[in-house]
TORVOTI-729205 format. One line per 5 residues: number of its first residue (from 0); their letters; for each residue y, x, z of N, C-alpha, C. Coordinates in Angstrom, 1 decimal. Example, Ala and Ser with C-alpha at 12.3 -4.5 7.8 and 13.67 -1.06 7.14 Angstrom:
REM TORVOTI-729205
0) as) -5.7,13.2,7.8,-4.5,12.3,7.8,-3.3,13.2,7.8 ~ -2.2,12.8,7.1,-1.1,13.7,7.1,0.0,12.9,7.9
END
This chain:
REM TORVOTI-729205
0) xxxxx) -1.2,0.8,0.0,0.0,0.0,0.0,1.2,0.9,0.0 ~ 2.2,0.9,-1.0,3.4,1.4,-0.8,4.5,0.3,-0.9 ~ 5.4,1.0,0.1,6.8,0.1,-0.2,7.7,1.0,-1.4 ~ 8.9,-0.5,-1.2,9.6,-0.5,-2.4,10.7,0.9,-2.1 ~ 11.5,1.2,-3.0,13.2,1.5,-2.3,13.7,1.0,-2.0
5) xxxxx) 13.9,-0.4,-1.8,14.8,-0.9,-1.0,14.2,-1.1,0.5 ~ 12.9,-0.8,1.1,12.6,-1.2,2.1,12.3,0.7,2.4 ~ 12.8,1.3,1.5,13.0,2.9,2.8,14.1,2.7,2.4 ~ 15.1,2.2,1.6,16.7,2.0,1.8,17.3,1.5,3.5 ~ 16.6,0.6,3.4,17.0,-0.1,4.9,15.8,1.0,6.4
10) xxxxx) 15.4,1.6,6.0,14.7,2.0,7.0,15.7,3.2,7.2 ~ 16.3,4.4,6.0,16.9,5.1,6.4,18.4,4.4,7.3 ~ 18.5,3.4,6.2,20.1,3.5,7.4,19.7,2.1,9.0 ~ 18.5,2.4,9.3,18.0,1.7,10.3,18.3,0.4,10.7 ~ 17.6,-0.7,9.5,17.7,-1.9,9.4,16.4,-2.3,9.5
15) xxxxx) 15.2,-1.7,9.8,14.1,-2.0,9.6,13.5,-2.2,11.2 ~ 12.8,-3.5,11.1,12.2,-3.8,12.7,11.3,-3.1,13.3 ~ 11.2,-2.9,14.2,10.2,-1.9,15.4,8.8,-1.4,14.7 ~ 8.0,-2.2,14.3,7.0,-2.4,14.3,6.3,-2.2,12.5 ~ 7.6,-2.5,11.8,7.5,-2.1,10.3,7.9,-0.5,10.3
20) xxxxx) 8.8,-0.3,11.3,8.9,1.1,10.9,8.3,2.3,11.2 ~ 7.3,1.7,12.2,6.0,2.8,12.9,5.4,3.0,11.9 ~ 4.9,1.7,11.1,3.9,1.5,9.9,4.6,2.1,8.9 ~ 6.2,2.3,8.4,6.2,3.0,7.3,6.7,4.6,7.9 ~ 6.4,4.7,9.3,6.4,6.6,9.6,5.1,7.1,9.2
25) xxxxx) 4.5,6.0,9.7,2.9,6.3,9.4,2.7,6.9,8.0 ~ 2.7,5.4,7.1,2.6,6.0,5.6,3.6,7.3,5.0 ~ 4.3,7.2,5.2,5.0,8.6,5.3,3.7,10.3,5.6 ~ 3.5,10.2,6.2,1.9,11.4,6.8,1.0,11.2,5.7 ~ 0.8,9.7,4.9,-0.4,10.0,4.1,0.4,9.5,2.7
30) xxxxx) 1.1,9.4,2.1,1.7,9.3,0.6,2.9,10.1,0.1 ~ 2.1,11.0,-0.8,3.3,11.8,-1.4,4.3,11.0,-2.0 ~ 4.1,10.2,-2.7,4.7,9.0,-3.8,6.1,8.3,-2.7 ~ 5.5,8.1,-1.6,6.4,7.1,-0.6,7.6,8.5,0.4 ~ 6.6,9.6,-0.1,7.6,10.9,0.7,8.8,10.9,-0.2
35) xxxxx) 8.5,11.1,-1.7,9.6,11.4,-2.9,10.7,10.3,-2.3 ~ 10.0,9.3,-2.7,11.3,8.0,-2.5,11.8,8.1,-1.2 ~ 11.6,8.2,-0.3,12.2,8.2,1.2,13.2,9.1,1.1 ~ 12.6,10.8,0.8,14.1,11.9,0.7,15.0,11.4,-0.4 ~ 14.5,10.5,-1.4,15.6,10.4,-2.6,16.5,9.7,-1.9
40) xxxxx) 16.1,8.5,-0.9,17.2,7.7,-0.4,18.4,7.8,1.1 ~ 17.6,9.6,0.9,18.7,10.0,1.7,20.1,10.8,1.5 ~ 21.2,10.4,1.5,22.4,10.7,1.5,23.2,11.6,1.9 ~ 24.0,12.5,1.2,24.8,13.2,2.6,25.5,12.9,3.9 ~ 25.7,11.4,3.1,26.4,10.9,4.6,25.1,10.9,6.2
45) xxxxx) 23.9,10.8,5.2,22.5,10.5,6.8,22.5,12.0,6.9 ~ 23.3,13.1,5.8,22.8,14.4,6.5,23.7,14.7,7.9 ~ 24.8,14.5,7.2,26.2,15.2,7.7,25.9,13.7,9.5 ~ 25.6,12.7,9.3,25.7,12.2,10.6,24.2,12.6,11.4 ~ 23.3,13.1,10.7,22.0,13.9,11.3,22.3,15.0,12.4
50) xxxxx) 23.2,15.4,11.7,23.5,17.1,11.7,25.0,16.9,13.1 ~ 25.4,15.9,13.3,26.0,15.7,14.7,25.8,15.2,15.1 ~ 24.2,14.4,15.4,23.5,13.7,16.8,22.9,14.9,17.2 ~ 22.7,16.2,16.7,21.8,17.4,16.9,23.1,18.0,17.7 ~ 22.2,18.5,18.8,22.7,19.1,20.1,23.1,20.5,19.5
55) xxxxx) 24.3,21.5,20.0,24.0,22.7,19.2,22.7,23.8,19.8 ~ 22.3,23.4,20.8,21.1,24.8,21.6,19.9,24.1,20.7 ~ 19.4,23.1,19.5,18.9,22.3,18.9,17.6,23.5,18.4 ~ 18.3,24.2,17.3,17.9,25.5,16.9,17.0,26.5,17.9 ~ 18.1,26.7,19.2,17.0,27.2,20.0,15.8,27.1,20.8
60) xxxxx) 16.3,26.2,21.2,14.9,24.9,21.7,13.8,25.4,20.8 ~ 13.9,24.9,19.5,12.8,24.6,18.5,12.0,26.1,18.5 ~ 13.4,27.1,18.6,12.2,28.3,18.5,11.7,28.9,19.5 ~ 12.1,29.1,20.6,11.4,28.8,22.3,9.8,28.2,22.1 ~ 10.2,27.1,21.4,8.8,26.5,21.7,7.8,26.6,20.2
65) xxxxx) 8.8,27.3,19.2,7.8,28.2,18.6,6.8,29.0,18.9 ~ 7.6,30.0,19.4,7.5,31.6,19.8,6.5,31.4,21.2 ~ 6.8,30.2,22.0,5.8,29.5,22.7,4.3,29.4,22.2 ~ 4.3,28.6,20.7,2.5,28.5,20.6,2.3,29.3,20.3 ~ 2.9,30.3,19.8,2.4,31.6,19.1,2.0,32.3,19.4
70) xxxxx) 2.8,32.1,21.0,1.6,33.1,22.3,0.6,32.5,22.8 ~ 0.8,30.8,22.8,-0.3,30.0,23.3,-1.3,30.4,22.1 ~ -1.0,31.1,20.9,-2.3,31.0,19.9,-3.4,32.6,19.9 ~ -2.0,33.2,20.4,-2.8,34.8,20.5,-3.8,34.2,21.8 ~ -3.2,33.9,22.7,-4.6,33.8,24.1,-5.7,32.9,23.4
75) xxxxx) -5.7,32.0,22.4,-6.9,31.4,22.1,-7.6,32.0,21.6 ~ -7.1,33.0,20.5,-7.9,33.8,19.5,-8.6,34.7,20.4 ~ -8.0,35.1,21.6,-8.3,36.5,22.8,-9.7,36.2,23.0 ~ -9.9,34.7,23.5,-10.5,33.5,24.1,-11.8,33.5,22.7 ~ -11.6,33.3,22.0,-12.4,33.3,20.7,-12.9,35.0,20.3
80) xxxxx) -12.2,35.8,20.6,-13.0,37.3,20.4,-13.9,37.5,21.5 ~ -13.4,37.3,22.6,-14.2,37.1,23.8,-15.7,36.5,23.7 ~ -15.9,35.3,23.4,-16.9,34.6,22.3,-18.1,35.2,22.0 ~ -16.9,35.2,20.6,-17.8,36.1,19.4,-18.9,37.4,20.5 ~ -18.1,38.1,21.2,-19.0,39.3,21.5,-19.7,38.8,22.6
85) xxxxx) -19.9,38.1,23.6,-21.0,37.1,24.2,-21.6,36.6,23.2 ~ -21.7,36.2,22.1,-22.5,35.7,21.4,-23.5,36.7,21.1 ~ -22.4,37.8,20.4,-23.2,39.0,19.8,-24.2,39.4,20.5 ~ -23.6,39.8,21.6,-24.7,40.2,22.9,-25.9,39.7,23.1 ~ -25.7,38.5,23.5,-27.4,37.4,23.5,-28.0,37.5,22.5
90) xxxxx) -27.5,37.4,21.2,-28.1,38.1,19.5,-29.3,39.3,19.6 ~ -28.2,40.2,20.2,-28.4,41.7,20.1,-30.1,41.2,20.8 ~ -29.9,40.9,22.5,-30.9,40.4,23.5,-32.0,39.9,23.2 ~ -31.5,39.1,22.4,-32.9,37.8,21.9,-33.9,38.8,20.5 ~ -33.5,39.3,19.9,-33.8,40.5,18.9,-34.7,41.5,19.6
95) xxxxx) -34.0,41.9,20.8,-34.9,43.2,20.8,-35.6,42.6,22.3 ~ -35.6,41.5,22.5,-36.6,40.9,23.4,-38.1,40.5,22.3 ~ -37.6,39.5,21.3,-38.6,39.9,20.4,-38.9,40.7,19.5 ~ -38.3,42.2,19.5,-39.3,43.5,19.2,-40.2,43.7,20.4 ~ -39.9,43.6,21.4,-40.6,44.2,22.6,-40.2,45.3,23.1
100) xxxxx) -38.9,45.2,23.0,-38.5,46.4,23.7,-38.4,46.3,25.2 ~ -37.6,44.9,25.5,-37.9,44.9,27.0,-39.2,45.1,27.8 ~ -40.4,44.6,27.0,-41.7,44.8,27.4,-42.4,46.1,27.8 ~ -41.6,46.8,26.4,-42.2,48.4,26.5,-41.4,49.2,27.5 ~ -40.3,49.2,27.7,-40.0,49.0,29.0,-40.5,48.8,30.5
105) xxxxx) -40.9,47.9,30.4,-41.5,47.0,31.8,-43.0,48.0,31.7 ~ -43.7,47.9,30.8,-44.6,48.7,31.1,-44.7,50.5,31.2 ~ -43.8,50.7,30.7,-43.6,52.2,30.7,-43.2,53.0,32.4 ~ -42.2,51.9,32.9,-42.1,52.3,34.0,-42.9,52.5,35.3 ~ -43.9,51.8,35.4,-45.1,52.4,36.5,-45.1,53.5,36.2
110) xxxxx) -45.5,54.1,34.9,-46.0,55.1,34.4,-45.1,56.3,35.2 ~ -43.9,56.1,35.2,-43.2,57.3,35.5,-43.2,57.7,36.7 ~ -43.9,57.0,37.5,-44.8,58.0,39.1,-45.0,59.0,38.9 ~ -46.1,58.8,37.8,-47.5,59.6,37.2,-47.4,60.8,36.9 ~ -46.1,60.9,36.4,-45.5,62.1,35.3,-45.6,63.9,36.5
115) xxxxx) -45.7,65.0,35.8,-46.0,66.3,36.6,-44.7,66.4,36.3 ~ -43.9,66.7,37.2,-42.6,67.3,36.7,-42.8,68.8,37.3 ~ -42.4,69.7,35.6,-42.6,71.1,35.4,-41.2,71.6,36.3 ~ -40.1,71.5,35.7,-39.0,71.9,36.4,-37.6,70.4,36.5 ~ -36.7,70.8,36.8,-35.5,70.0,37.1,-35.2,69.2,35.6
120) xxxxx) -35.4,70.0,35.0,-34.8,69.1,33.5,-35.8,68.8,32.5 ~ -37.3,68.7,33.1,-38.3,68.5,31.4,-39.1,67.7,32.5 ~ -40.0,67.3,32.4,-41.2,66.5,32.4,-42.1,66.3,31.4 ~ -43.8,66.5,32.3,-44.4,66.6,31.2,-45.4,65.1,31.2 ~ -45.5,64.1,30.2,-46.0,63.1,30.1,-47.7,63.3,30.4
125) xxxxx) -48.5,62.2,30.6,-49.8,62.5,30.7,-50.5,62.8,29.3 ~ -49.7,62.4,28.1,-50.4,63.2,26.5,-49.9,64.3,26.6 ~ -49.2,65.0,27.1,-48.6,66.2,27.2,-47.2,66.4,26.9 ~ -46.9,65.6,26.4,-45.3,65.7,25.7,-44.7,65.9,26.7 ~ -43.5,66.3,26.3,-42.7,67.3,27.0,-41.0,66.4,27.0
130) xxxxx) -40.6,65.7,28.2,-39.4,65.1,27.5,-37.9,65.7,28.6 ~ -37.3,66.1,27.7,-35.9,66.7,28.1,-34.8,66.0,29.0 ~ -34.4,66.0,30.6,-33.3,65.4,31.0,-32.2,66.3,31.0 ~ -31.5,65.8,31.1,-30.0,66.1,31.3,-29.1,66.4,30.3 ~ -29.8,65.5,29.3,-28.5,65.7,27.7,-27.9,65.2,28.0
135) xxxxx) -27.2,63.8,28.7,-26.3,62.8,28.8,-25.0,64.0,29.6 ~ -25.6,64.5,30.5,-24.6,65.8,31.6,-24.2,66.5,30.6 ~ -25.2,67.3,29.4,-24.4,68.3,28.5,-23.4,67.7,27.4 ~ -23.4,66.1,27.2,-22.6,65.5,26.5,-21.2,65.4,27.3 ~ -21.7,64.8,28.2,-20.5,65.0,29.2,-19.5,66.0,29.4
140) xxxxx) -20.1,66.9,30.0,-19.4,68.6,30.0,-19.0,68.7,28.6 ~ -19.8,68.5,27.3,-18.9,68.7,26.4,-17.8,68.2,26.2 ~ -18.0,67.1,26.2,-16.1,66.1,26.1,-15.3,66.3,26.5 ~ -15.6,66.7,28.3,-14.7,66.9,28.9,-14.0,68.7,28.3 ~ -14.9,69.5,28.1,-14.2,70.9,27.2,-13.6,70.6,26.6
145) xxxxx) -13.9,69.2,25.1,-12.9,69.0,24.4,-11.3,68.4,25.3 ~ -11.8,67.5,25.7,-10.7,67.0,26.6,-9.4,68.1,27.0 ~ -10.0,68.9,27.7,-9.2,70.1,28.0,-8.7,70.5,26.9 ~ -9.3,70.8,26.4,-9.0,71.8,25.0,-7.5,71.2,24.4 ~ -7.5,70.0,24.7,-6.8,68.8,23.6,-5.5,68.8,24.6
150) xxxxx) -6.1,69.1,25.5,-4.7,68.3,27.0,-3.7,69.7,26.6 ~ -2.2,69.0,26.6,-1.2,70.4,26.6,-1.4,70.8,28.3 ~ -1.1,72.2,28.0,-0.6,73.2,29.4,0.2,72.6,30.3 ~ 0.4,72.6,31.1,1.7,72.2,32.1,2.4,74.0,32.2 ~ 3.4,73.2,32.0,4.1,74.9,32.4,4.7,74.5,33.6
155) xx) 4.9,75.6,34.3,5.3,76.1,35.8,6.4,75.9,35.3 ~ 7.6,75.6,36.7,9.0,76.4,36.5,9.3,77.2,37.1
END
């Protein structure tokens, strides 16, 4: 249903009853056809008397509460990356619960009572293998060398 021009003629200069004019704000949101004719039947006189019922802080208001959702939208998105990587995680979980990694795990550990430990950093398994601790400590000490290496001097005065 569209109206005529003469019935957004009388709506702009606010001759139109309560209840017809909800219904043609409404149609306004869903017809491009009924948008053309509404701006056509607006005048400079409805700009210029628009434009002095508007308060002058009008402008700032509106962008306050721009600049407002804008931040209200970064915390949603924060809120939504947050998400995503709980999601990932349980993914990651449910994957290597069915490889059997958790499993191989659960059983491997009794085992490591059992183990002969040769010296402080190796252990020898009961097939014989031989497995190496303390690479995580030499990774460490490395970084931290780099670290230093990177950090400027402090000079004395």
């Amino acid at each position: 249903m569209h109206f005529t021009e003469q019935e957004w003629v009388e709506f702009v200069n606010g001759r139109t009853e309560e209840r017809k004019r909800r219904a043609m704000e409404e149609h306004l949101y869903e017809c491009g056809e009924c948008m053309e004719t509404f701006l056509s039947c607006i005048t400079k006189r409805h700009i210029e008397s628009a434009e002095n019922t508007l308060s002058p802080e009008f402008t700032r208001n509106v962008m306050a509460k721009v600049e407002w959702g804008e931040r209200k939208k970064e915390t949603s998105v924060g809120r939504y990356n947050a998400f995503c990587y709980y999601a990932a995680a349980a993914c990651i979980t449910i994957m290597l619960m069915g490889a059997g990694v958790f499993e191989g795990l659960a059983k491997t550990i009794p085992h490591i009572s059992k183990l002969q430990v040769d010296n402080k950093d190796v252990i020898r398994l009961e097939t014989g293998d031989l497995v190496k601790f303390g690479w995580s400590d030499t990774l460490m000490d490395k970084t931290l060398s780099v670290f230093d290496a990177i950090k400027p001097k402090e000079v004395l005065p």
